[in-house]
N, C-alpha and C positions, 0 to 999 in steps of 0.2 A: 894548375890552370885547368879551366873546362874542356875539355874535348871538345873536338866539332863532329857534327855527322850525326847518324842515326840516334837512335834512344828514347827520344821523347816521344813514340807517337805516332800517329798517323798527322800529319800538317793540318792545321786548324781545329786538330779532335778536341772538344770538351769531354764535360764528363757524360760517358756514354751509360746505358740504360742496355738491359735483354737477359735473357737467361743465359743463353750461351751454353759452350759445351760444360761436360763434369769438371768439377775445379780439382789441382795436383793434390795429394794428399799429407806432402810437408808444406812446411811454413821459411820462407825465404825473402830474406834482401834485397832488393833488386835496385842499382844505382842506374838515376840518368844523367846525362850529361847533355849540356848546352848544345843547340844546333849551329851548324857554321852559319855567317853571314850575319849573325846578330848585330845590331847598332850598340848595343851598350859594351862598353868596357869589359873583360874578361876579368876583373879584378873583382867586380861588382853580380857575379853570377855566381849562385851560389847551386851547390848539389843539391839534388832531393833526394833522399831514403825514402824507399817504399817497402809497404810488406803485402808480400802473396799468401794469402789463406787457403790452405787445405781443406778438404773436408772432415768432418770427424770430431775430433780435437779442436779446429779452426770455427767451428760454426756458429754462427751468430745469432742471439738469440732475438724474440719472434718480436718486431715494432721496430726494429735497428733498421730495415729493408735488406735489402739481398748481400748488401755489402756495407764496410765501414763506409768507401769510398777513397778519393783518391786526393791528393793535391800533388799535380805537376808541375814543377814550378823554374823546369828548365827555361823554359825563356820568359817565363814571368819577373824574373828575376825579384824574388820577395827578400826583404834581408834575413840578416841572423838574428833569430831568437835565445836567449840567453837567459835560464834560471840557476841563479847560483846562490851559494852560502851569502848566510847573512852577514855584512861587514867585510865582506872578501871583495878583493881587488884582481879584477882583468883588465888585461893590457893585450889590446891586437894594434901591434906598429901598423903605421901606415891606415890603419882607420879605424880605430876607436878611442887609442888612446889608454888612460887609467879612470877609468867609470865604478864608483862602488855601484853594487849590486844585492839584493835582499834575498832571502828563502821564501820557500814558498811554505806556508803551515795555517791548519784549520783547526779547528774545537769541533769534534763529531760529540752527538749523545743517539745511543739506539735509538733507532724509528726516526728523529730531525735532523739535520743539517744548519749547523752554524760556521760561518763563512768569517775569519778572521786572517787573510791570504796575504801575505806580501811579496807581490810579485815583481821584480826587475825587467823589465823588456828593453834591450838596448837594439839599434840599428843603425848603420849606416847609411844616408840620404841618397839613391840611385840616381846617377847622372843623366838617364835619360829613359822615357819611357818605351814600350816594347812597341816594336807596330800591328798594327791590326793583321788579324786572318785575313786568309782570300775568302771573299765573300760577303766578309761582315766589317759594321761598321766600327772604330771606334769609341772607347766610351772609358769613363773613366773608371776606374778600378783594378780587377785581375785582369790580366791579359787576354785578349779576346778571343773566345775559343777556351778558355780554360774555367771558371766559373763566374756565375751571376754573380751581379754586386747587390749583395744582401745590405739590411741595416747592420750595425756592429752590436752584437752582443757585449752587454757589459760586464769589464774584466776587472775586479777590483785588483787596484796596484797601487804602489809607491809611487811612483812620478806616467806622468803622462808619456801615448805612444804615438809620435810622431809620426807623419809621410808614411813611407812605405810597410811599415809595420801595423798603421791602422790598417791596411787590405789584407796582411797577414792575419789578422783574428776576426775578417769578413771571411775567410775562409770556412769558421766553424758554421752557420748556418745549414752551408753545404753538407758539410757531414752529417746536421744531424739529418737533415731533410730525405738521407739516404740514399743521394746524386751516386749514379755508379760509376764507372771504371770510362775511359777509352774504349771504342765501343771492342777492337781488337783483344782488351783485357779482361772486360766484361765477365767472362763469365768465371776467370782466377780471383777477381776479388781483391782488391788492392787496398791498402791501408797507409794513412802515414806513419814517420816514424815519429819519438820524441823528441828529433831536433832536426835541424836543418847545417850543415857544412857550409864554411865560407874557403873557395878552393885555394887561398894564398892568406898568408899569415895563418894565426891560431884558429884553430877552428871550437868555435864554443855550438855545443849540444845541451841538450837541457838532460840527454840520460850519462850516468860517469861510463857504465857500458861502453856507449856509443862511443864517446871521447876517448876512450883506453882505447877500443879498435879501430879509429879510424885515424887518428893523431897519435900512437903510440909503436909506428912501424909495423903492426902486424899484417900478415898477408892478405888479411879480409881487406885493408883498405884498396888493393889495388882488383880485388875481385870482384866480377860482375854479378854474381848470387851469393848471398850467404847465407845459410842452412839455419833456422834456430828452431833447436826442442822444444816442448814441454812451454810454450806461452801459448795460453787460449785465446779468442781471439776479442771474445766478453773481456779478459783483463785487459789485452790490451788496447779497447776501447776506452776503457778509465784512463790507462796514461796519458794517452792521447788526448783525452778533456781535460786532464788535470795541465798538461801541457801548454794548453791555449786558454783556459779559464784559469788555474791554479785553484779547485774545487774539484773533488770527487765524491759521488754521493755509493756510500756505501749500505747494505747490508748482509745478514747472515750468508745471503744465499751466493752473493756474490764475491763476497769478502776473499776468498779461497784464492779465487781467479788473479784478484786484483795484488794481491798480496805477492802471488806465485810470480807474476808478470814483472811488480817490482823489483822484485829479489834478483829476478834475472837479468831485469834492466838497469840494474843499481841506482834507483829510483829512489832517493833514500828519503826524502819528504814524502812521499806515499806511503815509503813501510812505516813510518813515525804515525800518520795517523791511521795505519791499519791500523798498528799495534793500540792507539789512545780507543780507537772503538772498541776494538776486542775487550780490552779491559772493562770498559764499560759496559758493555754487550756479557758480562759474564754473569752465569747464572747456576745454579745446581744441575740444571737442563745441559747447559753446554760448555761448561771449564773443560769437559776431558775432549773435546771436538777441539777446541781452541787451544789445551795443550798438545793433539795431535800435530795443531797448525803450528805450533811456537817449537817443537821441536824438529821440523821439518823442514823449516825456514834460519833454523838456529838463531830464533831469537831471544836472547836469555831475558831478557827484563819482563816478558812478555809471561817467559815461562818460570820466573821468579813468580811474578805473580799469580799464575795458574795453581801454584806447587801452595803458595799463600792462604788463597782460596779453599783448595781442595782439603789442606789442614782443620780450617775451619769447619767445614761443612763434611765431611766423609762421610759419615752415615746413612746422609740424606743423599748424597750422588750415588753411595752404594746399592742403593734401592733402583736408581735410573735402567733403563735396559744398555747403555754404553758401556757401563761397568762391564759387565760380562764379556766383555769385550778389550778391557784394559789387557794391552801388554802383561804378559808376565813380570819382566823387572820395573815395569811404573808402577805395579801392585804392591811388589818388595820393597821400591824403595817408600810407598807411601806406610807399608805394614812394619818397616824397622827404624822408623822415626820417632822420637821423641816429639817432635811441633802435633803430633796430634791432640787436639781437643774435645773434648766432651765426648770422649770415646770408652765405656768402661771394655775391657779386655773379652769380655762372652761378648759382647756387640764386635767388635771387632771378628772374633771367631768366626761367630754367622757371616760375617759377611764373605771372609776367606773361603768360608766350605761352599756358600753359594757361586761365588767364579769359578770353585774347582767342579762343580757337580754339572756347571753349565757344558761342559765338552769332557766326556768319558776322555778322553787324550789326555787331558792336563791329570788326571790321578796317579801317574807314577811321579808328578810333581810334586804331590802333597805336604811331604816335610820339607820339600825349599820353599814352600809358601807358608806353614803352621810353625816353622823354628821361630816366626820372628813375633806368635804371638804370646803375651806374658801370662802362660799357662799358672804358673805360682801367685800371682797377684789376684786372682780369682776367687770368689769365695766356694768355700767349700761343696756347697749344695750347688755352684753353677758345676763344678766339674762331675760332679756324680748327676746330674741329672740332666746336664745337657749337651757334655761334653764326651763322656766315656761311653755312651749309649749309641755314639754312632761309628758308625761299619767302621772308618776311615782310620777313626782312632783304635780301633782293632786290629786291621791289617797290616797296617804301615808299621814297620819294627821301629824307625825312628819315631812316628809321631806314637806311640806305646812310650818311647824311652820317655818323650814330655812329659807326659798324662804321670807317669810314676815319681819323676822329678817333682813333679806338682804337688803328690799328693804327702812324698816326704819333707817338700821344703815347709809344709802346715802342720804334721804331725809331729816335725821337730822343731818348736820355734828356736830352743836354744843352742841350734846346730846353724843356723839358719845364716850363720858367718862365712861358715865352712861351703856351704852351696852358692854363693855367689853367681851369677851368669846373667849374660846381656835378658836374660828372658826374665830375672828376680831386680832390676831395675825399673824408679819409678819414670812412669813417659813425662818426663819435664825435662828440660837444659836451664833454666831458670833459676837459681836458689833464693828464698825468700826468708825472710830474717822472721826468727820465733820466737816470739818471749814468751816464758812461765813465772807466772805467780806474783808475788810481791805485795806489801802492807802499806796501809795510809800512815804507819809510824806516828801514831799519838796515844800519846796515855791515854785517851778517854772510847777510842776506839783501838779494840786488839785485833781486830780479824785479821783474817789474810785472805787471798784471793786464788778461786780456783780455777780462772779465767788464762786460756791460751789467745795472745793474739796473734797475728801475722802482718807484715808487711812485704804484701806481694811480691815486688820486684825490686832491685837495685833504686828506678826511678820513681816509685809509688811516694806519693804522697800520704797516703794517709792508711792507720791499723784497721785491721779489719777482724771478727774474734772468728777464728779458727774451731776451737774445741773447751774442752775443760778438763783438769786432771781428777783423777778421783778423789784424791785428798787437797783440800786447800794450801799451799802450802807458800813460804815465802823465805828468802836465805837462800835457797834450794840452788845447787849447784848442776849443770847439766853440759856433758858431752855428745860427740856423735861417734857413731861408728857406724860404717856402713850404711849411712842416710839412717839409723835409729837411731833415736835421742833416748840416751840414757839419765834421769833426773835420780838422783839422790841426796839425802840426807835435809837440812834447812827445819822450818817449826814450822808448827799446826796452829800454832801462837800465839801473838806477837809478843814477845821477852826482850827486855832492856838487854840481859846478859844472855849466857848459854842455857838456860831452864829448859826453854824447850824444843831443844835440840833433838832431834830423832835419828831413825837408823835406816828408815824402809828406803826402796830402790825401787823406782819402774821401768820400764822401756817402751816407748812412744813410738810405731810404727805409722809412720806420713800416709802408707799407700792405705791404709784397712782404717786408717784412724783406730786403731784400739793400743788401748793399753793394757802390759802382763807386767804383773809385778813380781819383781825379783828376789832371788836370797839377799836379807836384808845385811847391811855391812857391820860391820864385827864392836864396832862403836858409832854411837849417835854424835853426829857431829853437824855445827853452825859454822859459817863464815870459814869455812875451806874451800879447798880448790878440787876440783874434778877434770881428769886428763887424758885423752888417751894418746897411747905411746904402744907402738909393737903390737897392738891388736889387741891390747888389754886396757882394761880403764882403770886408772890410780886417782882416790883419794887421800889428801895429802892434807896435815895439821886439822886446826878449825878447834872451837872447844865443845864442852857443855858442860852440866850440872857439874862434873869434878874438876872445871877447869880448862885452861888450856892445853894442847893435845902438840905431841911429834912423830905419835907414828902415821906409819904409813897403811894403807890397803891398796890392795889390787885384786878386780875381776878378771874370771875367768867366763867369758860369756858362753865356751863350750860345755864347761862343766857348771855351770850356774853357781860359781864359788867365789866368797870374799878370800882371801889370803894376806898375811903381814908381808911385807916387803921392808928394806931398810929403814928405820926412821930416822927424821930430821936432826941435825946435829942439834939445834934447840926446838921447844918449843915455840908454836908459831900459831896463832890467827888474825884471820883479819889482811893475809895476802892474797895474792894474784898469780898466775901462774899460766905457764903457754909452752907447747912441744914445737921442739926443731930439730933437725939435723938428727931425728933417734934420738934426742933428749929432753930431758923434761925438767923447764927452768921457776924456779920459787922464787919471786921478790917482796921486799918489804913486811909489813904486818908488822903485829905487836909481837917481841919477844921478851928479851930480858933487859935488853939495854938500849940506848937510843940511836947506837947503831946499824942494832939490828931492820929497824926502817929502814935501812939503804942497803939491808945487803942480799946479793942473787945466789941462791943455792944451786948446783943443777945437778942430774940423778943421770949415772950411769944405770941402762938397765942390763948389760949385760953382766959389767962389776957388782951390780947392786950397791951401789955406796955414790954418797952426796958429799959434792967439795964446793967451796965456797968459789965464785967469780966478782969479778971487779963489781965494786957496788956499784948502786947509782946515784946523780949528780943530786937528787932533790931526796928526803926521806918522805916516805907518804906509807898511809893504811888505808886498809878499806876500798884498793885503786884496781884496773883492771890491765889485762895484759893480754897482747894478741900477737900472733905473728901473722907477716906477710912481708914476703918476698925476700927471704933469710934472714929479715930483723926482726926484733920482738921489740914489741912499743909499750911502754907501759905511763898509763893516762889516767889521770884525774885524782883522785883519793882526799884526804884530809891527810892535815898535818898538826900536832896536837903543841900545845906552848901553853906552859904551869895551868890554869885552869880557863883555856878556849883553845875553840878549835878554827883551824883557817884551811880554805877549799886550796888544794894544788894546782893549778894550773898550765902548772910547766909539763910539758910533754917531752920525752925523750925516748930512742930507741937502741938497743944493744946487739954490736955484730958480735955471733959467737965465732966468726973467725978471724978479729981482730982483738976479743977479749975489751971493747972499746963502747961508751957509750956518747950517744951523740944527738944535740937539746936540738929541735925543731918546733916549729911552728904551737902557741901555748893555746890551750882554750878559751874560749871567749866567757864560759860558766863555769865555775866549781860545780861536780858530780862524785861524788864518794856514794858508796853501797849501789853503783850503779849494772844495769846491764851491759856487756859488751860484746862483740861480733866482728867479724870481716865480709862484706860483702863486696864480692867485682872490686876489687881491690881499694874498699873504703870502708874505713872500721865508723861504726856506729857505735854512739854510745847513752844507753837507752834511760830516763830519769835519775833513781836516786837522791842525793839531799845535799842539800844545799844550804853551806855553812854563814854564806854572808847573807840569806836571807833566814837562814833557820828555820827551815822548812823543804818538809817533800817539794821534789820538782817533777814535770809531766814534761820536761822539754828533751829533745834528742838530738844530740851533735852531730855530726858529719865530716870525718876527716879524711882528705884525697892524699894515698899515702903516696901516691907518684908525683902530684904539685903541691905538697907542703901547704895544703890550702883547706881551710875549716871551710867548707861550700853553701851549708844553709843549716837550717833548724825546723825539725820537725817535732811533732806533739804527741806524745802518748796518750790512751784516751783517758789513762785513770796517772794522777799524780802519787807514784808509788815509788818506795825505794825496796831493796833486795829483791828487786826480779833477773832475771836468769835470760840469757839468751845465745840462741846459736843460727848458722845456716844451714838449713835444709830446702831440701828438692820433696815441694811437697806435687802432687798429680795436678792436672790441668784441671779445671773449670769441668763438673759431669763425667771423672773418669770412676768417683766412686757407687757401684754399684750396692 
């Protein structure tokens, strides 16, 4: 219930005007309470919160007048104001009832103001009005003695605001008008808060602050001052308009204030559309301002998108003079991220050695900021000429170790396994699907193609041509290892049979785009499989000009050496083959007998020796085989019957820990001599030929190996069969120099 007695004022004071003495130097609370002898109900008198402004920190800037001002509203008795969630339901027994209620929410763009607010203002109808001051007459509106009855500014809202609530947002002219204090108050500066208390039943505030401290039993509700930090007094003029308008007009210069205010008042529609300006307000000029604001306020979404931003653009922020100013660990964490784009690794350099060189302090930091740039990925002529020539890289014993690291991870490409580190990784998290090669497959044209394409991401629609190999080549089988794509063997050709089967070997580096070509393999071999297992790559059957083939090879990529390994219990081409579990599994292909189409060989590399596993349900040739997520799926092929051939369809996959295979979801196309890959856990399968139509196809399947669901069909840009494909992590967009 209201208090009676003191509080309010001097008897009849409006709002007073003067200089007055020096205002306190904190910012405080200050509650009044109703005067005794009121004619209205005690039920129907609600609290006012007011705020005392300091100087300093509290000061208001120049056109505001001397103070926010004040609304007293002990014996005005104005009702309760109430902004709440959108669709949420309060309930104050005894006099409100259950009334839904709306949020309050605007659409900011830098420099305009666009007003799209839905405000709730609910109030109880007061039983009777206040009586006039000694002196003055009555009139209708505020209480007399307390402010002019201005026109109403309009407040866009959801439902209209009856009676006693329209005088409540006649209040705001006052403020802006910059009417000061009680003249006793004058020169402390008084301010209102963002809600107003109703002293019995619930009390609804428009700030959650306010509501947690005044309704949540803490001691500030029964305290006559309450102390609050760090809100200026510019911010908390915005709440206060947003308050009574639901509209806040923001910019750069203010934004800080309004935001700091929010945060403190749990203001939580205003931090919503700080955060929507900022975003929009973001620029090369001031992301790293605006991420100072986002982590200060702990606003992650805000600061998602700063961290978004600054990816994008790095180079160009690096140049700003804030940079230099960056945090040590927001440098790091921007310097040891993969999300960076169009960044080549010597632009990146410069820009580390410029924040270190701005503050003589930070150079015994030098190798916790240089570890994280990818010194190996450099071309040769950036490290000797622009790298090794300065001081830093001289002094610093770790940033030396780099520079040497660097300059052996280039000197020895064929070691280049063995040197692995976060620093010889390309900047991508993305893996992007890679085809090589492949032939239009007609008698009347032989070529083959020496066309790399890519498709960029998991969700890309469409190829895009990457590079070219040096030789044309088509059949061509290709592994990875260590994000290098090793291509061997296939024709330079096109050959019905094995004729032109070859031997040579290259290796395709994503980060330099170049290719070195390898010790070539010990026989020339077509329509094999290519694997790696144990950090060795195994070519496995395939024929050529003498036939079909069962031995085996294995690379050594430190020794740059072919070597024999076990061969196949028969000969074999024309299959498929995929590593798991440390093993490396052979299906189908032509052999000797028509068995042999259905059966799974799999290769101990420690025993060195191949034993047969349960076959599988369908015989197919010419089919591909992938693993993902302990199964190996083997998809598409032909299957041959006296003299025609018919596309497989059936798909099926094999658990090597239950020795068990198991049919899933079929193809919607027959694709034999096709591409295949695993991407983000959806194996692609890239043209090849197409038996029921008897002819190359350019189409690409799509199967979701977690919902058993073929998802769409995408188009290769050239209708080819024996092209080759794998996933790799190729560099962002402008990281090759």
């Amino acid at each position: 219930m209201a208090e009676s007695g003191g509080g309010g004022g001097a008897g009849g004071g409006g709002f007073g005007a003067g200089p007055g003495p020096e205002r306190p130097s904190r910012t405080h609370w200050t509650r009044f309470s109703s005067p005794g002898g009121c004619c209205v109900p005690p039920v129907c008198l609600p609290l006012c919160w007011v705020l005392r402004c300091g100087p300093g920190q509290m000061a208001l800037p120049a056109g505001l007048g001397r103070a926010v001002g004040v609304i007293e509203t002990a014996r005005s008795h104005f009702p309760t104001l109430a902004v709440r969630d959108l669709e949420s339901k309060v309930e104050v027994p005894g006099l409100l009832g259950k009334v839904p209620t709306a949020s309050s929410r605007m659409s900011l763009q830098p420099g305009r103001q666009e007003r799209s607010p839905q405000v709730h203002l609910l109030s109880p109808q007061p039983q009777h009005q206040p009586p006039a001051g000694p002196g003055r007459s009555p009139r209708p509106g505020p209480a007399p003695g307390r402010c002019a009855h201005h026109k109403q500014r309009d407040l866009p809202r959801t439902q209209g605001c009856p009676g006693r609530l329209q005088r409540l947002l006649q209040l705001r002219p006052r403020l802006e008008s910059g009417a000061a204090c009680p003249d006793e108050r004058a020169a402390e500066g008084w301010a209102l808060c963002t809600g107003v208390l109703v002293p019995s039943g619930p009390r609804l505030v428009a700030s959650a602050f306010c509501r947690a401290m005044f309704t949540g039993g803490m001691r500030e509700a029964s305290q006559d001052i309450i102390e609050l930090k760090g809100v200026s007094a510019r911010g908390l003029r915005h709440i206060i308009d947003f308050a009574y308008s639901a509209e806040v007009t923001l910019d750069l210069d203010c934004v800080q204030d309004v935001l700091g205010a929010a945060v403190f008042l749990q203001m939580l529609p205003v931090v919503e559309l700080c955060e929507e300006f900022l975003k929009a307000a973001m620029s090369v000029e001031t992301c790293l301002n605006i991420g100072h604001m986002a982590t200060t306020f702990s606003l992650a979404s805000l600061k998602e998108s700063v961290d978004a931003f600054t990816f994008r653009h790095f180079l160009q922020i690096a140049e700003e003079e804030d940079f230099l100013h960056l945090p040590l660990e927001r440098l790091v964490f921007f310097l040891q991220s993969n999300r960076l784009q169009s960044c080549a690794e010597i632009d990146l350099f410069r820009a580390a050695v410029r924040w270190l060189q701005h503050d003589p302090a930070r150079r015994p930091r030098a190798s916790h900021v240089l570890c994280h740039i990818r010194f190996p990925l450099m071309r040769s002529s950036d490290l000797v000429d622009s790298v090794q020539t300065l001081d830093i890289m001289v002094e610093d014993v770790l940033c030396r170790q780099y520079l040497l690291e660097a300059f052996n991870y280039q000197v020895l490409p064929f070691r280049q396994h063995e040197m692995q580190s976060p620093r010889t990784v390309v900047r991508s998290d993305v893996p992007s699907l890679v085809a090589f090669g492949g032939t239009p497959y007609t008698d009347s044209d032989r070529s083959v193609s020496s066309k790399v394409y890519q498709l960029p991401e998991p969700g890309a629609r469409h190829f895009r041509e990457l590079t070219e190999m040096e030789v044309g080549c088509s059949h061509t089988c290709v592994a990875v290892l260590d994000n290098f794509v090793y291509v061997a063997g296939g024709q330079h050709l096109q050959y019905r049979s094995g004729e032109g089967a070859v031997d040579a070997c290259y290796r395709y580096d994503p980060h330099l785009n170049r290719w070195l070509r390898l010790q070539a393999m010990q026989e020339s071999r077509i329509q094999f499989q290519l694997n790696v297992l144990c950090g060795m790559v195994y070519a496995t059957g395939g024929r050529n000009r003498a036939g079909s083939l069962a031995s085996v090879e294995r690379y050594c990529p430190r020794r740059n050496e072919w070597g024999y390994a076990c061969s196949l219990k028969r000969r074999t081409w024309g299959h498929a083959g995929a590593a798991a579990g440390g093993r490396l599994y052979i299906s189908g292909g032509y052999g000797i007998s028509v068995e042999d189409k259905k059966a799974l060989h799999c290769y101990d590399p420690v025993a060195d020796q191949w034993e047969f596993k349960a076959p599988m349900s369908e015989p197919r040739v010419l089919h591909a085989m992938v693993g993902a997520a302990g199964r190996i799926y083997a998809l598409g092929g032909r299957m041959d019957h006296v003299d025609r051939c018919f596309d497989v369809l059936a798909v099926e996959y094999y658990m090597p820990e239950t020795d068990q295979w198991t049919s899933v979801s079929p193809m919607r196309a027959g694709q034999s001599e096709a591409g295949c890959c695993l991407l983000d856990r959806k194996i692609y399968i890239v043209g090849g030929y197409n038996w029921r139509l008897n002819n190359v196809t350019g189409i690409v399947q799509v199967y979701n190996t977690e919902t058993d669901e073929w998802e769409r069909d995408l188009h290769f840009p050239e209708s080819f069969a024996g092209i080759a494909c794998a996933p790799v992590l190729l560099p962002r967009a402008g990281t090759r120099r």
